[in-house]
GUBA-272406 format. One record per atom (N, C-alpha, C): residue number from 1; residue in three letters; chain; atom name; x, y, z. Coordinates in nm, 4 decimals, decimal comma. Layout:
% residues N
(NUM 'ala' 'A' 'CA' (X Y Z));
...
END
This chain:
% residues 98
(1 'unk' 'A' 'N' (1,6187 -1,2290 1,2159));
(1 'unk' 'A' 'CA' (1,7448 -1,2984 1,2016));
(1 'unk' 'A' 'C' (1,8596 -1,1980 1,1873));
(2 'unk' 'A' 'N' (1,8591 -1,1185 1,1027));
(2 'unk' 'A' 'CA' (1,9460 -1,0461 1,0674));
(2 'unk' 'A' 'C' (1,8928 -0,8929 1,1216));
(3 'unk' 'A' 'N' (1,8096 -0,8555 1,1715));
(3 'unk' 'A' 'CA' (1,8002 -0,7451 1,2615));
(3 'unk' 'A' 'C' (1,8398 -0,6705 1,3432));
(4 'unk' 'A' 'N' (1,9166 -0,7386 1,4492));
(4 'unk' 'A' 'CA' (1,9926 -0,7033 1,5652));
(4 'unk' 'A' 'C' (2,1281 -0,6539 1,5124));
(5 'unk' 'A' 'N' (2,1750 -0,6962 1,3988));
(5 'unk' 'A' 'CA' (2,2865 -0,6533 1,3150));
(5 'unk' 'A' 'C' (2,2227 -0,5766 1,2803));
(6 'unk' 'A' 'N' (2,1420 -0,5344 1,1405));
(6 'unk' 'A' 'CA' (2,1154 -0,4325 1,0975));
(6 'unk' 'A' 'C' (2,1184 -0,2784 1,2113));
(7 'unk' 'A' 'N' (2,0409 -0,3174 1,2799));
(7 'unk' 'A' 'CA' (2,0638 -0,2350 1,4066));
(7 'unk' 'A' 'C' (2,1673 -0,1094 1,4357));
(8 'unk' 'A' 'N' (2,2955 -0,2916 1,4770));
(8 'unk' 'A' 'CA' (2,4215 -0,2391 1,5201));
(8 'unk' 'A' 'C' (2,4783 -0,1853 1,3724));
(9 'unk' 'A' 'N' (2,4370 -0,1866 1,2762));
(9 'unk' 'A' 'CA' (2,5658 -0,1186 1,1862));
(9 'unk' 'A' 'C' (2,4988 0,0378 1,1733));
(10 'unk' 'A' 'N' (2,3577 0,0750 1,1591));
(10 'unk' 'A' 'CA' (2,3005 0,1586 1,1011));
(10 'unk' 'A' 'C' (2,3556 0,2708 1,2689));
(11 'unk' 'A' 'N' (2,3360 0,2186 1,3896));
(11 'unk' 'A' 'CA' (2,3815 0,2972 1,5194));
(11 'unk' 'A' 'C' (2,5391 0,2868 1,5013));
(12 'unk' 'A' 'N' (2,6072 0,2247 1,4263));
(12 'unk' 'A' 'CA' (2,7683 0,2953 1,3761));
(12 'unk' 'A' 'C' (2,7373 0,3775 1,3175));
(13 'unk' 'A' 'N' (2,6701 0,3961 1,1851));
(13 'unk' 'A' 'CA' (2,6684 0,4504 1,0736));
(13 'unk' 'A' 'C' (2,6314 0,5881 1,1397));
(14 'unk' 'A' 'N' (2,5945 0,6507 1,2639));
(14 'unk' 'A' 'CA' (2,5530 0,7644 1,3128));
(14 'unk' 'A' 'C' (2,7085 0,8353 1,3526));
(15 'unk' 'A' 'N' (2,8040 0,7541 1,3228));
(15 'unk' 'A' 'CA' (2,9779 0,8346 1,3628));
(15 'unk' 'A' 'C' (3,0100 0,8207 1,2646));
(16 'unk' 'A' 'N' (2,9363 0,8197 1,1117));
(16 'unk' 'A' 'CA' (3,0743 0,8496 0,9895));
(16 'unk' 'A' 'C' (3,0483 0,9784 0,9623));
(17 'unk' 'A' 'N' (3,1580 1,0454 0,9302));
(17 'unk' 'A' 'CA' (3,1831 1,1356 0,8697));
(17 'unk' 'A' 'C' (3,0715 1,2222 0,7621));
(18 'unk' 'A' 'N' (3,0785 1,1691 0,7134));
(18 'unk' 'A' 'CA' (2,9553 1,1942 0,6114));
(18 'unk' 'A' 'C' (2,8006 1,2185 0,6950));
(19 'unk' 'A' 'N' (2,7517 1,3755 0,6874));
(19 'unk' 'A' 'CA' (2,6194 1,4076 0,7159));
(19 'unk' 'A' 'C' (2,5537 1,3425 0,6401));
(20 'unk' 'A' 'N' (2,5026 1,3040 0,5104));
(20 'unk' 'A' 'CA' (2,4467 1,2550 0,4588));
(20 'unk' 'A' 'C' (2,4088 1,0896 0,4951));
(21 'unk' 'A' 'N' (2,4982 1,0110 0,5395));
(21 'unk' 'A' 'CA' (2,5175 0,9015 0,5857));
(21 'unk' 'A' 'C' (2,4583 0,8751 0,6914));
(22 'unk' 'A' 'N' (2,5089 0,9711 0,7583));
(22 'unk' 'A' 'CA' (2,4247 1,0057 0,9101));
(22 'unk' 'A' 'C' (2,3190 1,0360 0,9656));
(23 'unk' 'A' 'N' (2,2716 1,1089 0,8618));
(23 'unk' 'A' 'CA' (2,1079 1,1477 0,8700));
(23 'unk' 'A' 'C' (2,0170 1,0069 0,7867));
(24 'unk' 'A' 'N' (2,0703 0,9395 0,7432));
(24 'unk' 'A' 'CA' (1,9945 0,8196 0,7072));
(24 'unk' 'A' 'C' (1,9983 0,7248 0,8123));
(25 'unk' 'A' 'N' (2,0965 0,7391 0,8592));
(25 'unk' 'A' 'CA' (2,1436 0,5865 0,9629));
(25 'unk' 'A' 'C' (2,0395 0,6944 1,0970));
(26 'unk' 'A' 'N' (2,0387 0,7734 1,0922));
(26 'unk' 'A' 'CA' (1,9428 0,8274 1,2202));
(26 'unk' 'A' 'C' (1,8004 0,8114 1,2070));
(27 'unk' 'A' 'N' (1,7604 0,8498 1,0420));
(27 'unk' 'A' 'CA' (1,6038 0,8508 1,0462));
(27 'unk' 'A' 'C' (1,5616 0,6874 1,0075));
(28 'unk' 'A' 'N' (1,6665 0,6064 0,9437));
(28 'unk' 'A' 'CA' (1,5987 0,4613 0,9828));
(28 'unk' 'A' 'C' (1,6045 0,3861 1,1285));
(29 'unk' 'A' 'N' (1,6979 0,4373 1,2122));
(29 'unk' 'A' 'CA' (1,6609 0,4471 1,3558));
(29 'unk' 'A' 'C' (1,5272 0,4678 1,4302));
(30 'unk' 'A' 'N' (1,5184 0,6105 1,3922));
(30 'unk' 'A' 'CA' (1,3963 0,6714 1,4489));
(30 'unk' 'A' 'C' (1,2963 0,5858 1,3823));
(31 'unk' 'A' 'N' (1,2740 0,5530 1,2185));
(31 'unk' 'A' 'CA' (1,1634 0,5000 1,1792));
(31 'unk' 'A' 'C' (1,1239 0,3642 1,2839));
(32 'unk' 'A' 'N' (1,2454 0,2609 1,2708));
(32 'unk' 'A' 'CA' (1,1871 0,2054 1,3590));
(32 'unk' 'A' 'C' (1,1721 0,1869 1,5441));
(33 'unk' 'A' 'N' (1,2090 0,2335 1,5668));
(33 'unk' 'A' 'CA' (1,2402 0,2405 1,7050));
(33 'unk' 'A' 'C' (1,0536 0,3342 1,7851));
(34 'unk' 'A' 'N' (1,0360 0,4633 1,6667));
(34 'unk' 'A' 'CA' (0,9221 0,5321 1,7591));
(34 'unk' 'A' 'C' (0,8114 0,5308 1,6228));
(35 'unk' 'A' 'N' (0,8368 0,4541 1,4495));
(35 'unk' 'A' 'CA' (0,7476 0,4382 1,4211));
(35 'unk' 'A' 'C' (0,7282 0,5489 1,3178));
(36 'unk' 'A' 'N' (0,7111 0,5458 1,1908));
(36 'unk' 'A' 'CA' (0,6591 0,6602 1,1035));
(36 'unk' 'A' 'C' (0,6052 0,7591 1,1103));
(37 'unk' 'A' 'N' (0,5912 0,8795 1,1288));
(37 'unk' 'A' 'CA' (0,4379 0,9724 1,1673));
(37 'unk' 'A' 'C' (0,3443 0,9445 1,0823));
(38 'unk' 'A' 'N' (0,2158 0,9709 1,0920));
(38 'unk' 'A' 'CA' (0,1023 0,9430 1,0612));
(38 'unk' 'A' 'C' (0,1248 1,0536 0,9425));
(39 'unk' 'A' 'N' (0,0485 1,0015 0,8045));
(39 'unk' 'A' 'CA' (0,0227 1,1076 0,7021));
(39 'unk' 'A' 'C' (-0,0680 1,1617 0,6942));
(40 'unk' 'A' 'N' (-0,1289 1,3002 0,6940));
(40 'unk' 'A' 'CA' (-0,2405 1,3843 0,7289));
(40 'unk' 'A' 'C' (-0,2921 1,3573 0,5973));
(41 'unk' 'A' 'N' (-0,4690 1,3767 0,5738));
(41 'unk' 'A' 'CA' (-0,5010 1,3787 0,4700));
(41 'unk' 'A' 'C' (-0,5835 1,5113 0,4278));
(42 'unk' 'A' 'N' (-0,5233 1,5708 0,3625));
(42 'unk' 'A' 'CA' (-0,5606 1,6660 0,3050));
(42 'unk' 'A' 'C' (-0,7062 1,7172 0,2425));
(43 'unk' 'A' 'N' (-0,8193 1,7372 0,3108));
(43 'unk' 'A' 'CA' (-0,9405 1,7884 0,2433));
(43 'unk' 'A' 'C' (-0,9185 1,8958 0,1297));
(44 'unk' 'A' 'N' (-1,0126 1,8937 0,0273));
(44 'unk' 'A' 'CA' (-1,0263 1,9648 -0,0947));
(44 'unk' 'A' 'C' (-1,1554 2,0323 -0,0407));
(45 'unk' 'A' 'N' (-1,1446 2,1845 -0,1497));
(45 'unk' 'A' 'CA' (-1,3337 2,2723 -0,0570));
(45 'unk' 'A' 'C' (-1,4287 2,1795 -0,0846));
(46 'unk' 'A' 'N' (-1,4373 2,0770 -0,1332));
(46 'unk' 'A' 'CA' (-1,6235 1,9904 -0,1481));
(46 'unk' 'A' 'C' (-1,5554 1,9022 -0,0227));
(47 'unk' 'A' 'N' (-1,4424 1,8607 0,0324));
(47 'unk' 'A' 'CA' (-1,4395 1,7880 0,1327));
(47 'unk' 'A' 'C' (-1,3601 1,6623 0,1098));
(48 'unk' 'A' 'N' (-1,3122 1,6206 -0,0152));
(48 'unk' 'A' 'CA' (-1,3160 1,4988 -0,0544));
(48 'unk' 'A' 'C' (-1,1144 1,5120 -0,0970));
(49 'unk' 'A' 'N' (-1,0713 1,4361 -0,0798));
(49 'unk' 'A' 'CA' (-0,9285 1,4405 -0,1168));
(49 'unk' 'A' 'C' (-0,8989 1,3762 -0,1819));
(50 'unk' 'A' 'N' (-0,7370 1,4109 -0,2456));
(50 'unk' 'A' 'CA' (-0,7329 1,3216 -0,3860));
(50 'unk' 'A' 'C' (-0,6749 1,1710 -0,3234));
(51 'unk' 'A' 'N' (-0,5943 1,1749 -0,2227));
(51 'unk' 'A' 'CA' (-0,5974 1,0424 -0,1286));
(51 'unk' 'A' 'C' (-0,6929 0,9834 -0,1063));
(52 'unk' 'A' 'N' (-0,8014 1,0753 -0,0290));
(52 'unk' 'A' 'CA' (-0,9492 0,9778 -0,0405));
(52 'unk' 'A' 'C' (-0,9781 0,8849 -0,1537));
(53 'unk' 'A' 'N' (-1,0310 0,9656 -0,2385));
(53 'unk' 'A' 'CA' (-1,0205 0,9246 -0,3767));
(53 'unk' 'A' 'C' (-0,9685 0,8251 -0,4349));
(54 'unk' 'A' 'N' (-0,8428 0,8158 -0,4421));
(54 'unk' 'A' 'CA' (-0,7277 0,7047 -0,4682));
(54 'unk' 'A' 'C' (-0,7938 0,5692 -0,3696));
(55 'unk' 'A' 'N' (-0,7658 0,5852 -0,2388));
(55 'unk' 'A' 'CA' (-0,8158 0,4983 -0,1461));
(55 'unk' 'A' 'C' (-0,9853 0,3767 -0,1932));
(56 'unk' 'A' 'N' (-1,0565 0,4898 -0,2179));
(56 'unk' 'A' 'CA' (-1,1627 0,4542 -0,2537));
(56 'unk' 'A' 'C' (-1,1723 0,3700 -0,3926));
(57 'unk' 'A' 'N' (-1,1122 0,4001 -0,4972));
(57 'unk' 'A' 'CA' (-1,0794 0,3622 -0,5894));
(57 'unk' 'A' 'C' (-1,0131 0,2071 -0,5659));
(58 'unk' 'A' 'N' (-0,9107 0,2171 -0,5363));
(58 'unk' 'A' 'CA' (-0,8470 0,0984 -0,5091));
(58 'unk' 'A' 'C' (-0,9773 0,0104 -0,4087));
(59 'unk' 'A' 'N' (-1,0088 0,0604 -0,3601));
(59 'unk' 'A' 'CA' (-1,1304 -0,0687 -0,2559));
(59 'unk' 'A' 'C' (-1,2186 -0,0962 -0,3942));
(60 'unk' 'A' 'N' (-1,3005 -0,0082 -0,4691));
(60 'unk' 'A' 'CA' (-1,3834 -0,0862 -0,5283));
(60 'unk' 'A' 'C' (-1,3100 -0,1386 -0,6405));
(61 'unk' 'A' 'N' (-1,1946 -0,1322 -0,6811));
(61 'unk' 'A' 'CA' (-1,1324 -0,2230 -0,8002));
(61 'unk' 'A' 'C' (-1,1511 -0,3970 -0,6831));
(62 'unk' 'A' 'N' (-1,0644 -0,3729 -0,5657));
(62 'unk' 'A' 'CA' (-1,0466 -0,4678 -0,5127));
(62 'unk' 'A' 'C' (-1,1179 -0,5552 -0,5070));
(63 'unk' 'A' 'N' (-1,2920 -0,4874 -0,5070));
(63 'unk' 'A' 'CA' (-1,4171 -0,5445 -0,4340));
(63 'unk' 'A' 'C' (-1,4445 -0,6304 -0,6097));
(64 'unk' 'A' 'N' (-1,4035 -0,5575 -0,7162));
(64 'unk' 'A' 'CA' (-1,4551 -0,6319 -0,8090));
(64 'unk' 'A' 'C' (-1,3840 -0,7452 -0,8583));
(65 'unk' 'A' 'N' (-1,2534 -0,7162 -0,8157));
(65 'unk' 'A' 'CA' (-1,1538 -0,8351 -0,8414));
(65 'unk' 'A' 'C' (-1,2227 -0,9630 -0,7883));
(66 'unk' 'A' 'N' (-1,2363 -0,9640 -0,6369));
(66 'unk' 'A' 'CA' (-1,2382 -1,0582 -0,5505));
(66 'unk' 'A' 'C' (-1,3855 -1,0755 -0,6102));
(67 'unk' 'A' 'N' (-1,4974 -1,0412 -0,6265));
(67 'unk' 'A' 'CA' (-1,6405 -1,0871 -0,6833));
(67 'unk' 'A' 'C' (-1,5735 -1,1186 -0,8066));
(68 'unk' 'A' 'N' (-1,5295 -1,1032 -0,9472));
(68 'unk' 'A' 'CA' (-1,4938 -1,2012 -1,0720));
(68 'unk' 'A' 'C' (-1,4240 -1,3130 -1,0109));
(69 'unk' 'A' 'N' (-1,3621 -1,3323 -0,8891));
(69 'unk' 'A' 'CA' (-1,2910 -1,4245 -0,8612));
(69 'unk' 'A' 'C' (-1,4017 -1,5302 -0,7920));
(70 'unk' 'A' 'N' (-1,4761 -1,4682 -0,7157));
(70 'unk' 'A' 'CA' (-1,5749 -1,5788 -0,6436));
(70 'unk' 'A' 'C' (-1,7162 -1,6047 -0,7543));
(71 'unk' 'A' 'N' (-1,6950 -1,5657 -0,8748));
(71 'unk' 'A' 'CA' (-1,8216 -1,5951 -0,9395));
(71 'unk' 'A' 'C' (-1,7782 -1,7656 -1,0286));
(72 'unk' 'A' 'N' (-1,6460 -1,7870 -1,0329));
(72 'unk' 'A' 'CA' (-1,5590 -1,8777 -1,0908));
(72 'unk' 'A' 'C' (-1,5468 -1,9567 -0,9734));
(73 'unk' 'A' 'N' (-1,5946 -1,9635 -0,8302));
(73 'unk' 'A' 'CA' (-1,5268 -2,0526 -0,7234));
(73 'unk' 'A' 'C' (-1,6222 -2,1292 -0,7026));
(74 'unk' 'A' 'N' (-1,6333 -2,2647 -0,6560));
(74 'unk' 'A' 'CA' (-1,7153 -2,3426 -0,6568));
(74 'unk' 'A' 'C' (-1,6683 -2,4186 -0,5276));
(75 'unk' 'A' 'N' (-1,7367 -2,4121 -0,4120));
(75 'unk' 'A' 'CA' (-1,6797 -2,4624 -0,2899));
(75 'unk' 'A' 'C' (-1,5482 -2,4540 -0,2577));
(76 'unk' 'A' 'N' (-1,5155 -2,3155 -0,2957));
(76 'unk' 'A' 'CA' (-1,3259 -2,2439 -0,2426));
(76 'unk' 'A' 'C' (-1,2866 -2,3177 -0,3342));
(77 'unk' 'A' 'N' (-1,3120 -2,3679 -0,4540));
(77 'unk' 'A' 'CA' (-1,2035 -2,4224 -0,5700));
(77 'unk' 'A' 'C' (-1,2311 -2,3376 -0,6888));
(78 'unk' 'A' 'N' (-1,1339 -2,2772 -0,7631));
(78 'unk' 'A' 'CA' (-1,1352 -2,2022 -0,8473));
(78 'unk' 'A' 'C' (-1,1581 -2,3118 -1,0153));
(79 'unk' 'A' 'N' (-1,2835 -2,2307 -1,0465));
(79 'unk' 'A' 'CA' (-1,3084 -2,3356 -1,2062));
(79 'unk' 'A' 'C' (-1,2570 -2,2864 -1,2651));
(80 'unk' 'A' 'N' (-1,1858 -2,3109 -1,4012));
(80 'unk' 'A' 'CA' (-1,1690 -2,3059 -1,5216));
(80 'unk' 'A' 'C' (-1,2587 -2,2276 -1,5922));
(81 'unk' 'A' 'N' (-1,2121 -2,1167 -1,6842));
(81 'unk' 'A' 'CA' (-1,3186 -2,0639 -1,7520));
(81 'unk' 'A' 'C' (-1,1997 -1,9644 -1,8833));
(82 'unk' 'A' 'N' (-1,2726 -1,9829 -1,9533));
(82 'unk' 'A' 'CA' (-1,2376 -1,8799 -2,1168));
(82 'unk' 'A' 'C' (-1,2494 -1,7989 -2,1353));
(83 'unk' 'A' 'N' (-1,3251 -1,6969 -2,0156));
(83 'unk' 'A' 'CA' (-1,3359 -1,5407 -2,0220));
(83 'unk' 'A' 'C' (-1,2012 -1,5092 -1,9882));
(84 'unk' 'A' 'N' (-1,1833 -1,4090 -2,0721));
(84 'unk' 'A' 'CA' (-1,0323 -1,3342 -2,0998));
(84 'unk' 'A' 'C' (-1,0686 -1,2076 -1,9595));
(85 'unk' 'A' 'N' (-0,9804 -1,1898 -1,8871));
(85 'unk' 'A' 'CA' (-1,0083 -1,0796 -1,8148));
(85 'unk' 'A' 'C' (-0,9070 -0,9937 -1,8204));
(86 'unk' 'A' 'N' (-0,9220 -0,8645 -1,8699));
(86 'unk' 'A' 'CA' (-0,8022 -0,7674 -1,9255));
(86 'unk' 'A' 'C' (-0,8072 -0,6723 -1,7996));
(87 'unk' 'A' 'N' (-0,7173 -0,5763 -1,8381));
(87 'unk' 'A' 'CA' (-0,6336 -0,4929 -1,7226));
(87 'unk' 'A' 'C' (-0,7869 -0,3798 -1,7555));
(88 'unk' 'A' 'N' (-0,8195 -0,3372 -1,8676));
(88 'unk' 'A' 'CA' (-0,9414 -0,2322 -1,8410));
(88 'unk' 'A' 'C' (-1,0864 -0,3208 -1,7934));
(89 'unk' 'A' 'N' (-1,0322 -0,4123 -1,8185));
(89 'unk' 'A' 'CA' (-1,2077 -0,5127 -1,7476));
(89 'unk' 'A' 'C' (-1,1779 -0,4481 -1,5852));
(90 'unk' 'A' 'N' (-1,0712 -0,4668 -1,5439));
(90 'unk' 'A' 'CA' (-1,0659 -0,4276 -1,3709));
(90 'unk' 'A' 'C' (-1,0747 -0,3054 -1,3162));
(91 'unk' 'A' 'N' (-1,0233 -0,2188 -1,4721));
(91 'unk' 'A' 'CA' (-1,0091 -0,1033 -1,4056));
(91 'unk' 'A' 'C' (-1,1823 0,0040 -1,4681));
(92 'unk' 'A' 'N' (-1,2472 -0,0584 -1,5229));
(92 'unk' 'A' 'CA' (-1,4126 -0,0263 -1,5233));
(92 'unk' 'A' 'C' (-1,4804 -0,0235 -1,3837));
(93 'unk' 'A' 'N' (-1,5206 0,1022 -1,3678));
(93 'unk' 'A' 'CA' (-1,5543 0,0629 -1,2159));
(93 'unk' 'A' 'C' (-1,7370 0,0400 -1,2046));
(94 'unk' 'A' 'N' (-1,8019 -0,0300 -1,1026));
(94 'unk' 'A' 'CA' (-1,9316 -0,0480 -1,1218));
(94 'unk' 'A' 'C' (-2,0093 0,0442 -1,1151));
(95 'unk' 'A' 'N' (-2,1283 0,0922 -1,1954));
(95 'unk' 'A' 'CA' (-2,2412 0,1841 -1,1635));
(95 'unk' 'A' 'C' (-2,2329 0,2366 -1,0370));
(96 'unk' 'A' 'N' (-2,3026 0,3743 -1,0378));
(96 'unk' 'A' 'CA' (-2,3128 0,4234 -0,8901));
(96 'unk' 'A' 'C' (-2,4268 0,3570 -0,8267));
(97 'unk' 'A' 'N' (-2,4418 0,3729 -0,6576));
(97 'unk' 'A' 'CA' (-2,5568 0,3457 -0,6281));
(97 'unk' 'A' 'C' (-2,6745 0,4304 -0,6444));
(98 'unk' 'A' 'N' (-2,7804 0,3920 -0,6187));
(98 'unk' 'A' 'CA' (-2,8915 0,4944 -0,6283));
(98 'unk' 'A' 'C' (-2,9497 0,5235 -0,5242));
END
């Protein structure tokens, strides 16, 4: 809706005065027009990165969220229940595998 404007003001905003101004109104151009560059991920010497890491982390919080959530669902309807679920209940992560 409001895009095609955004557009046209940010391709003004490349003739003000102000470098600072200008180099924003250019790199939100470029962002969208050819797209973000890709962020490299950085290996550590065992191989493993702290992005990895993070990444991985966040999937198995996710994976446990969504299992406490489907252990409460009863034909896609969510039951009622009195277990308190706290911010360190989610952030406990499950046993390793073996």
């Amino acid at each position: 809706m409001h895009g095609p404007r955004c557009i046209e003001v940010a391709a003004e905003l490349l003739e003000d005065a102000d470098p600072k101004i200008r180099l924003a109104a250019a790199v939100a151009l470029m962002d969208r027009g050819f797209g973000r560059p890709a962020q490299r991920i950085e290996g550590t010497e065992n191989g493993t990165s702290v992005t990895a890491l993070h990444l991985l982390a966040a999937q198995v919080v996710s994976e446990e969220i969504v299992s406490r959530m489907e252990q409460h669902a009863i034909n896609g309807h969510a039951e009622p229940t009195n277990e308190k679920v706290t911010t360190m209940d989610l952030m406990r992560l499950p046993k390793p595998l073996e």
